[in-house]
ZALUM-787034 format. One record per residue: residue in three letters; x, y, z of N, C-alpha, C in turn. Coordinates in steps of 0.2 Angstrom, whole numbers, plus 5000, padded with zeros to 4 digits. Layout:
ALAXYZXYZXYZ;...
***
This chain:
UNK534555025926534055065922534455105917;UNK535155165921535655185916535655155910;UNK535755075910536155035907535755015900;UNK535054975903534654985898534455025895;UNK534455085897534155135893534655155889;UNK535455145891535955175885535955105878;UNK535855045881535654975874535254995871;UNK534855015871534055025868534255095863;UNK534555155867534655175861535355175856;UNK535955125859536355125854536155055849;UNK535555035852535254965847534855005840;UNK534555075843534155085838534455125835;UNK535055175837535255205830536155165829;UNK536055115831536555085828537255085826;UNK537455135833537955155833538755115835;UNK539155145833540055125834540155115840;UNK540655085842540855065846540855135850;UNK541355145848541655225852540955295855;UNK540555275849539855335850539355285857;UNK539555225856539155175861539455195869;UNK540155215870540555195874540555285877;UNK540655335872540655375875539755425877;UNK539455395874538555405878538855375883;UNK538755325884538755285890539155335894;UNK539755335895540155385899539855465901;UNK539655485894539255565894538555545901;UNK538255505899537655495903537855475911;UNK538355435911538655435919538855485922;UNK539255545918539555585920539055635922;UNK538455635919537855685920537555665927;UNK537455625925537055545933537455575939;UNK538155575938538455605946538555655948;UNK538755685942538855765942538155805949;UNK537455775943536855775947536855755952;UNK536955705956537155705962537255735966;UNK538055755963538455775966538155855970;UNK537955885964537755945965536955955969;UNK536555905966536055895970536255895978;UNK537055855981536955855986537355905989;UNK537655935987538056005989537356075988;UNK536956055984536356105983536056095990;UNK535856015993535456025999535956046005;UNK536656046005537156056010537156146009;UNK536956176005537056256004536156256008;UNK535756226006535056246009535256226017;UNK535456186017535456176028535756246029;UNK536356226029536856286028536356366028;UNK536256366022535656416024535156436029;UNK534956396031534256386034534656396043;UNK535256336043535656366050535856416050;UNK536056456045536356536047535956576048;UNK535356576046534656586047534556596055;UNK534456526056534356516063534956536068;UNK535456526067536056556073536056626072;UNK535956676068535856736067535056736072;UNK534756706069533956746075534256726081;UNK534556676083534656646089535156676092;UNK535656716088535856776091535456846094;UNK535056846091534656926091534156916097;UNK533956846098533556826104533856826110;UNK534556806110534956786116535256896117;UNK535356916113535356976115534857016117;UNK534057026113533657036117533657026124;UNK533556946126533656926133534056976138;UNK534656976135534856996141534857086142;UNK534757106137534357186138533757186143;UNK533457136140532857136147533057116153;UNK533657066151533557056161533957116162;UNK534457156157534657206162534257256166;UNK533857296159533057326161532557296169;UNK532757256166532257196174532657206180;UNK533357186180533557206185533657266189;UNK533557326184533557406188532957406188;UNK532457356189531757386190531457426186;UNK531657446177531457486173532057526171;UNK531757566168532057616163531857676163;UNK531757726166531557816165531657846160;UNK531357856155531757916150531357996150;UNK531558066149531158106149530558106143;UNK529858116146529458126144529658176138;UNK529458166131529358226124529058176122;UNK529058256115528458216109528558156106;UNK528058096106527958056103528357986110;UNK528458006114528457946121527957976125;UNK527557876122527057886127526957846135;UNK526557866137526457816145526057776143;UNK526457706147526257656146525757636150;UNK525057636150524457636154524357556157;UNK524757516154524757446159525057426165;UNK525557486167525857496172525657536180;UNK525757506184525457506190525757596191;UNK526457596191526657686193527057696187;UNK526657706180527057716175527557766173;UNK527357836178527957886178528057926187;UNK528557966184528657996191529058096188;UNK528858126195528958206193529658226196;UNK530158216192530958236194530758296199;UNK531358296203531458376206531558436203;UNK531758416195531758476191531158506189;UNK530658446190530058456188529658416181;UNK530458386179530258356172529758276173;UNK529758246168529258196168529558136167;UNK529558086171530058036168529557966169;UNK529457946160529457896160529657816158;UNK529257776164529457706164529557656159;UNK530057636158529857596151530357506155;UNK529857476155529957406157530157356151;UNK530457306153530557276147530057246142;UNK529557246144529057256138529257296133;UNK529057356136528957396131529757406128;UNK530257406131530957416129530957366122;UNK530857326124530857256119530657286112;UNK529757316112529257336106529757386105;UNK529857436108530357506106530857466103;UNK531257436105531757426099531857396094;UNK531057346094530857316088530657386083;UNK530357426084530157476081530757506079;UNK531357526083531757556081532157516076;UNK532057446078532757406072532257436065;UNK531657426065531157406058531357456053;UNK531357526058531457586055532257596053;UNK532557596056533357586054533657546051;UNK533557496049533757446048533557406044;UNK532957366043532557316042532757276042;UNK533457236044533657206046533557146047;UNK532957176055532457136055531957166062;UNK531557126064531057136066530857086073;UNK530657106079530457056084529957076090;UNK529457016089528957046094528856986099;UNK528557026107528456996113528056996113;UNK527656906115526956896114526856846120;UNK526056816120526056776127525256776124;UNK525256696127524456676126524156716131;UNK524256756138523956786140524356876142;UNK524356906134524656986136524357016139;UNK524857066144524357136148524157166142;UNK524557186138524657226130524257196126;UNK523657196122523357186116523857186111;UNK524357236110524757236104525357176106;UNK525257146112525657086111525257026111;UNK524757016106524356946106524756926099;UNK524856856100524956806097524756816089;UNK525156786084524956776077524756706078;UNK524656696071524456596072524956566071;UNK525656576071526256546070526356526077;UNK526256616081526656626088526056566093;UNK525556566092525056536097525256476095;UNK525356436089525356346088526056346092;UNK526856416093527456386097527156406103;UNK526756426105526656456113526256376115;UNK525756356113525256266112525756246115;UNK526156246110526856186111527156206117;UNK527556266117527756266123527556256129;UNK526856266128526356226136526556166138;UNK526256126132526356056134527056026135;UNK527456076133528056036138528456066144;UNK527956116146528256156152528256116156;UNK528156046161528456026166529055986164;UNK529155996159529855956155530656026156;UNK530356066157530656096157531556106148;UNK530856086144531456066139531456136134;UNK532156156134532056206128531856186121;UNK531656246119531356216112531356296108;UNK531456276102531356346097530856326091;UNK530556376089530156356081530456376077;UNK530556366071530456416066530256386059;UNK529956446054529756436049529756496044;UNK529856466037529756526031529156566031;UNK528956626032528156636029528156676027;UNK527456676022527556736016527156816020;UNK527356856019526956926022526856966014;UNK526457026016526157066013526957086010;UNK527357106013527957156011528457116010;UNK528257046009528957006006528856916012;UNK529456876012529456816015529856836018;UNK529856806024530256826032530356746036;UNK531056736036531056676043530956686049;UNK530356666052530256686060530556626063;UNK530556636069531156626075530656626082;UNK530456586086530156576091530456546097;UNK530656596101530856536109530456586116;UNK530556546120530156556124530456596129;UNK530056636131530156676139530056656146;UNK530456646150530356616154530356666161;UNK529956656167529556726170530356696178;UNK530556776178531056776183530856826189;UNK531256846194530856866200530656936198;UNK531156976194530957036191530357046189;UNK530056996182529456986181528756986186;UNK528856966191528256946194527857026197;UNK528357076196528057156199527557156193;UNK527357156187526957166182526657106183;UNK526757036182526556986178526356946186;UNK526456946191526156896196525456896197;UNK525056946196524456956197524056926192;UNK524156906185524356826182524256756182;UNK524756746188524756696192525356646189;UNK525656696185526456666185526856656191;UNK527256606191527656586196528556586192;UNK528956616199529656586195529756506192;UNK529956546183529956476179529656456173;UNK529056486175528556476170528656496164;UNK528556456159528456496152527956546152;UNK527956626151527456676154527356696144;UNK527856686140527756686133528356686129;UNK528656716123529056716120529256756116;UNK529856776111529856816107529956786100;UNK529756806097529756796089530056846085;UNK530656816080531056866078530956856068;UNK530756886066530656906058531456926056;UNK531556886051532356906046531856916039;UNK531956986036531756986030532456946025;UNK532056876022532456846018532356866009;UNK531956916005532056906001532456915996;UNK533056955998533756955995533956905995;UNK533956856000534356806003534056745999;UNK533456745996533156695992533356715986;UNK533456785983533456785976534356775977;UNK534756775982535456765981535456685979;UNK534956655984534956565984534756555976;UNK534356595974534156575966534556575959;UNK534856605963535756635959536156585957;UNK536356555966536456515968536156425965;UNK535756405963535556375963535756375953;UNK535556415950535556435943536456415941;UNK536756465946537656455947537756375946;UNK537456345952537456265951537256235944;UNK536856225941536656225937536956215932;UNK537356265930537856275925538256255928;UNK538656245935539256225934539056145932;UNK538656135933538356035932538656055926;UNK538056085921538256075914539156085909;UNK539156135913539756145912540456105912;UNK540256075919540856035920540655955920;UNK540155945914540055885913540055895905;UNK540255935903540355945897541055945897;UNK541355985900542155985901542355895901;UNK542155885908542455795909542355745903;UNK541755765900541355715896542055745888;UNK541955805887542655815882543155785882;UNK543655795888544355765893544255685891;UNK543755645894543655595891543655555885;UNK543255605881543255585873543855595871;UNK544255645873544855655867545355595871;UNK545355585877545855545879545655455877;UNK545155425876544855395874545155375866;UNK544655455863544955435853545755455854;UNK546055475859546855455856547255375859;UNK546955385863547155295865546755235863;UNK546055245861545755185860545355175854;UNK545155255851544755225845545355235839;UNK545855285839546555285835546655235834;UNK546755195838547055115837546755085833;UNK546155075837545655035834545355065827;UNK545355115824545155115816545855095813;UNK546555085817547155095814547055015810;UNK546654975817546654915816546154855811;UNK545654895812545054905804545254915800;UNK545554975799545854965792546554905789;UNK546954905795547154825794546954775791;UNK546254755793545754715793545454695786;UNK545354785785545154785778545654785774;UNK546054775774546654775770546754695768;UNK546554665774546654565774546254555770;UNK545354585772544754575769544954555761;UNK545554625758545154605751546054605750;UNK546354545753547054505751547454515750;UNK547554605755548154625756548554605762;UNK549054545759549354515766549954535768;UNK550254595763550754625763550954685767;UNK550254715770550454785774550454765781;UNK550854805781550854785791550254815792;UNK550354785801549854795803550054885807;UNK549254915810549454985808549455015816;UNK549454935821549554975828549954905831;UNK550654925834550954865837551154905846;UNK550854935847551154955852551054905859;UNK551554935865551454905871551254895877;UNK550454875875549754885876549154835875;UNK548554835878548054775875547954785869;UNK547954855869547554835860548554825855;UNK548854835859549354825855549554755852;UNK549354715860549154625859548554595854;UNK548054655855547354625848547954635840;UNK548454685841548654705834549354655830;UNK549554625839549954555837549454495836;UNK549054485838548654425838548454435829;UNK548254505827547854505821548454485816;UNK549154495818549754495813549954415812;UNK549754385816549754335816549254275811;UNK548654315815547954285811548154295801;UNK548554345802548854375794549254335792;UNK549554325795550454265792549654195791;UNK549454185795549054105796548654105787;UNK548254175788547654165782548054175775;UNK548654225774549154195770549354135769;UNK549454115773549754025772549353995769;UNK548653995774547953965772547853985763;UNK547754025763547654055757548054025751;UNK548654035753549254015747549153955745;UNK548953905752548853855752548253815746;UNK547853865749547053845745547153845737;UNK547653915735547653925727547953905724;UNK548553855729549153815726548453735725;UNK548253725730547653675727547353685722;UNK546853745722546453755715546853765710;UNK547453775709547953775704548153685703;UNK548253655707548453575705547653565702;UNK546953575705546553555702546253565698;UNK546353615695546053655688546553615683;UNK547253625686547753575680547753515680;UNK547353455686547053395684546453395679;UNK546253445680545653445676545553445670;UNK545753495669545953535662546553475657;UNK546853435660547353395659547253325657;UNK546653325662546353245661546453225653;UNK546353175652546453135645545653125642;UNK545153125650544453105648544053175649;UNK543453165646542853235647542453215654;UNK542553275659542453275665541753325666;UNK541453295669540653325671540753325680;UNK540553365684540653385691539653405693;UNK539653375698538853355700538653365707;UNK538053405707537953405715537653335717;UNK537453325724536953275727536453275721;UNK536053285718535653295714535553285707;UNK536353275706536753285697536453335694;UNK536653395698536453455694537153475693;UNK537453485686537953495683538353565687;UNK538853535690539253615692539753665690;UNK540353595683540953605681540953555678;UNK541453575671541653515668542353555666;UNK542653515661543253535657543253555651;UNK543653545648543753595641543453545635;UNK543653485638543553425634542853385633;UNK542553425637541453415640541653465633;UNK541553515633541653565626541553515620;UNK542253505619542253465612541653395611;UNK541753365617541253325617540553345614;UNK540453365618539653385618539553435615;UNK539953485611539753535608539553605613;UNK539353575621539053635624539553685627;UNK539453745626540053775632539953755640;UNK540253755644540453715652539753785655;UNK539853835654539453895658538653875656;UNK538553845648537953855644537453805649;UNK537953735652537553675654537653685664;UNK538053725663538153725672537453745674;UNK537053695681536453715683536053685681;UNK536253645675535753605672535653545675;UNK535253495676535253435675535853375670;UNK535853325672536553295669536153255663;UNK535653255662535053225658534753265652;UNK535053325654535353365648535453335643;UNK536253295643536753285637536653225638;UNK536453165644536553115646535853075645;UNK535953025640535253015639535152945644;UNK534852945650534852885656534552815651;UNK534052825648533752795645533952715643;UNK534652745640535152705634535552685637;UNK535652685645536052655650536052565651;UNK536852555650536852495654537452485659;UNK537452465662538052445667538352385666;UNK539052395667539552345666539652275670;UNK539452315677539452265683538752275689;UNK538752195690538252215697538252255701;UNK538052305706538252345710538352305716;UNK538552345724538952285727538352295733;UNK537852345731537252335738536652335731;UNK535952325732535552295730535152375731;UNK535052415726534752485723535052535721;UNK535652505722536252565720536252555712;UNK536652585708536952585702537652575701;UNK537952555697538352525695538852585693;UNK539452585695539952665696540352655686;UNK540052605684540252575676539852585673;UNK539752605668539052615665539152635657;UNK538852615651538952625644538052685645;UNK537952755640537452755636537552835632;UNK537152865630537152905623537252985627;UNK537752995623537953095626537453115619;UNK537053175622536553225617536853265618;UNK537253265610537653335609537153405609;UNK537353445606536953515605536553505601;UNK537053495593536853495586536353415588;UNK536153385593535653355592535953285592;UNK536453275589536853205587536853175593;UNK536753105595537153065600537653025599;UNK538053025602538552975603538652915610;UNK538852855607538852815611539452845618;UNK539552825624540152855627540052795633;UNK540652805637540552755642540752815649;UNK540452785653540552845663540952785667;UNK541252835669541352795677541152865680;UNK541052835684540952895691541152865698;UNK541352925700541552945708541252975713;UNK540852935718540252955722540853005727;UNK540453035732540653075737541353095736;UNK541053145729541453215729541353255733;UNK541953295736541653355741541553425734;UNK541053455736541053525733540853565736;UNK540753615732540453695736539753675737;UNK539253625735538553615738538553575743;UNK537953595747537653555750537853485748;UNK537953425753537953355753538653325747;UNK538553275747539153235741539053245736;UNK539653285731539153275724539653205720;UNK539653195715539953145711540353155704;UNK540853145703541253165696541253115690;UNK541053145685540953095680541653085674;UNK541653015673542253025667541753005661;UNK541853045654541553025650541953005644;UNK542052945641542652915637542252905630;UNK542352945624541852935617542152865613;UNK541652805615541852745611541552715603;UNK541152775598541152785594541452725589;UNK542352755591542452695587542552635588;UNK542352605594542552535596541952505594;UNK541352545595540652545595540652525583;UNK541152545581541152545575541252465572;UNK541952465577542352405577541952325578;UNK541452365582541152275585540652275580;UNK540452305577539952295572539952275564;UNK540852275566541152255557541552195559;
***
């Protein structure tokens, strides 16, 4: 398709060789470039997309294991002040130190939300919530991302296959990659969550971890724009590189040897030729020196011809008419002049019937086939001034000339006076 589409338009602006050769090249080197880029574009988005994912899947696997430490001490007490509150889902959510202080339980649940909270505020970082198609906590019910990986999660809970989700989505406060895997219920869990009807193993829900991406996108946009230009850029570069190394090696040569060409064109066969070197086109440059010695020869040949034949012509003793297939007069001699009074230029084109009056023809001898004419023949030249004159023709069939087909040469002898002689 490249291919065609580069014929069609060096057919329609009807360009050079070299403007043919390097489109072509410019338009390949675009084709890959693109490519190229296009595929290193999609190897930065995976790339992307996995560092995405290994970072949440780090943030998950550290959660985890906060909780199972949390789960393993049975909880976490911290003293009661402002703004820690009791957690009401809890069977003995606090207890009264012997100092008399307050101390409350914070279970991995709520650890989890507290440090979600706390990453949100510190950091934004990012963001992670624990949820469950069936929470004690209303503030941990499922979004519609988190309930379609919980669905899923279900149906493949006797497969016991791990699995993670994630996807891009847009939020009120920007676009966020969330990150879903599952929680699996352990003997610690069962103090809150057996009453449930969880059993060790179960998928009981999962966490879901939000990476605020929009820096991250407008860096990829950057990125992406970066690409871009390096295409153009270094397809402009390549496509240069090419051209210059191209016209010094190959269009150099090649006008050196046009102009050669034109120089044979109009019969200079005396300049060298203007690329010999040690190379293909150096060999097109032997070949054309060669073609030069030959068309010189040729040549010298031809004009050393046309010079014996203009000086048989011119030298004949008789008045010479030259004739196409048609005896339409093409050349005569100097002595057609005197004859006929006409100039040679005045009657070239004409008919031979012009000066030659057929009428007053006879022939000297039978012809040797049956509708031919006799190559002998007496009848009247019509001069200019009107006068005719007796004369006698021979002709020469299957003359070559510069027309179409055979033409025929005529000799025209003025017998005047023998015509005088026989009568007296």
């Amino acid at each position: 398709m490249n291919s065609f589409f580069v014929d069609a338009i060096c057919r329609g602006l009807a360009m050079r060789l070299s403007k043919k050769v390097m489109l072509s090249v410019g338009l390949f080197i675009i084709l890959v470039n693109i490519f190229i880029f296009f595929v290193i574009g999609l190897r930065l988005d995976h790339l992307f997309m996995k560092n995405l994912e290994d970072t949440a899947r780090a943030f998950y696997k550290q959660i985890i294991i906060t909780r199972a430490w949390v789960a393993m001490h049975g909880g976490v007490y911290v003293k009661k002040r402002p703004g820690v509150e009791i957690n009401p889902y809890l069977p003995n959510p606090f207890i009264i130190s012997a100092a008399g202080d307050t101390l409350v339980l914070r279970n991995p649940a709520l650890v989890t939300r507290e440090l979600s909270e706390l990453s949100a505020r510190m950091g934004k970082r990012f963001q992670f919530h624990l949820t469950s198609l069936k929470p004690i906590n209303p503030a941990n019910l499922p979004s519609p991302f988190e309930r379609e990986a919980l669905l899923a999660l279900a149906r493949h809970q006797n497969t016991r296959k791990y699995a993670e989700y994630t996807c891009i989505e847009k939020m009120a406060s920007g676009q966020f990659f969330r990150y879903f895997a599952p929680l699996y219920t352990e003997e610690s869990c069962l103090t809150c969550h057996g009453r449930q009807g969880y059993k060790v193993g179960d998928i009981r829900g999962g966490i879901s971890i939000l990476i605020p991406i929009q820096k991250i996108l407008a860096e990829r946009k950057k990125n992406i724009l970066f690409i871009i230009l390096g295409c153009v850029v270094a397809s402009i570069f390549v496509s240069t590189f090419i051209f210059l190394i191209f016209k010094r090696f190959i269009i150099s040569p090649l006008r050196r040897l046009e102009s050669s060409a034109d120089k044979i064109r109009q019969g200079d066969y005396a300049s060298p030729i203007g690329y010999l070197k040690d190379d293909e086109i150096g060999d097109l440059g032997r070949a054309m020196e060669k073609m030069q010695k030959a068309i010189h020869r040729s040549t010298e040949s031809i004009l050393y011809s046309e010079r014996k034949y203009r000086q048989l012509l011119e030298h004949s003793p008789e008045a010479i008419l030259i004739t196409d297939a048609h005896d339409t007069i093409l050349e005569g001699n100097e002595k057609i002049t005197r004859l006929s009074l006409y100039p040679v230029g005045e009657i070239a084109g004409k008919p031979i019937s012009t000066i030659m009056n057929r009428n007053k023809r006879v022939d000297y001898a039978q012809p040797l086939k049956s509708g031919e004419n006799s190559n002998l023949f007496e009848t009247e030249l019509i001069r200019k001034d009107g006068e005719t004159i007796p004369i006698e023709v021979s002709v020469v069939d299957r003359f070559s000339t510069k027309s179409p087909g055979p033409g025929k040469i005529y000799y025209l002898h003025d017998i005047s006076s023998r015509k005088r002689m026989e009568q007296h």
